[in-house]
Structure formats: structure tokens, C-alpha cells
N, C-alpha and C positions, 0 to 999 in steps of 0.2 A: 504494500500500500504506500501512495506516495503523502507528501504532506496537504498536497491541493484535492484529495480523496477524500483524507480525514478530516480535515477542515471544512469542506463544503458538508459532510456528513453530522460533524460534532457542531460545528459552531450555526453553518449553512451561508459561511462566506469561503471565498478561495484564492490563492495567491494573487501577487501584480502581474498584470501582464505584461512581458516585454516581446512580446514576438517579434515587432516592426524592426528589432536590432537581431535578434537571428540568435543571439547567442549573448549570454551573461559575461564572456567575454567583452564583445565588442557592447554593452549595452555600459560595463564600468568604464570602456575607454571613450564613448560618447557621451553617455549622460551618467557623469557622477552621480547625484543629487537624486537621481532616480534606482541607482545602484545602491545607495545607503538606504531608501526608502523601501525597497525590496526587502535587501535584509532586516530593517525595521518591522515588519510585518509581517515577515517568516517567523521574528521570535516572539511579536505577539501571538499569531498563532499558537506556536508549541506552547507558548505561557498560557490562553487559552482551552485549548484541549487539554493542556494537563490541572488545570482548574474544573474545570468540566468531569472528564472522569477520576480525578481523584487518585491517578493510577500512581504517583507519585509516595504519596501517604501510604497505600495500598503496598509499595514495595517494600518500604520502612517498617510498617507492623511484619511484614513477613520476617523479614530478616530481625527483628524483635524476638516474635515469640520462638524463630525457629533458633534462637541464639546465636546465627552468623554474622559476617561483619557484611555490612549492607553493601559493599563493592561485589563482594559474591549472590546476591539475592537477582 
């Protein structure tokens, strides 16, 4: 699953679009400003979806009750 899957699923928005530059490449070397905004929005996403389901919290109890160190959960 990608992150514009899960987003449009959890939240029911989906990433920026940059099609018109081809590539995240050429989209950092023509429009900065829109290349920060991108990644801007990618982390609200993942900040959202992991607000949303909780899966975060969810891995920490695991590794809690199962007494592992939460790197291994």
C-alpha cells in the first residue's frame, strides 16, 4: 500500500500532485517551494493516519506487556 492509498482511505485526502514536472527530481530543481510543500504534507499525512488508527500507541503496549524493547515490536 502506498501513502496516497492510505490517506485517501484513513483521512479521504491524498498526496500533492506534481505530475506536470515528471519526477520529484526535476519538481525540487524547478519548484522548490513546492518540493518543501510536498514533503510538508507527506508528514502531515503519516502524522494523521497514525492519529487516526492509533497504531503507534498500539505498538508500545505490545512491546509493554510483551516485555520487549519496543525497537523489536
Amino acid at each position: 500500500m502506498s501513502l496516497e492509498s492510505v490517506s485517501q482511505k484513513e483521512l479521504g485526502v491524498g498526496k500533492v500532485d506534481y505530475k506536470e514536472y515528471g519526477s520529484l527530481r526535476n519538481l525540487y530543481k524547478q519548484n522548490w517551494d513546492k518540493f518543501i510543500y510536498y514533503n510538508q504534507i507527506d508528514v502531515e499525512r503519516v502524522d494523521g493516519i497514525l492519529d487516526k488508527t492509533k497504531y503507534l500507541e498500539v505498538a508500545v503496549s505490545i512491546a509493554y506487556i510483551s516485555k520487549s524493547l519496543f525497537k523489536d515490536a
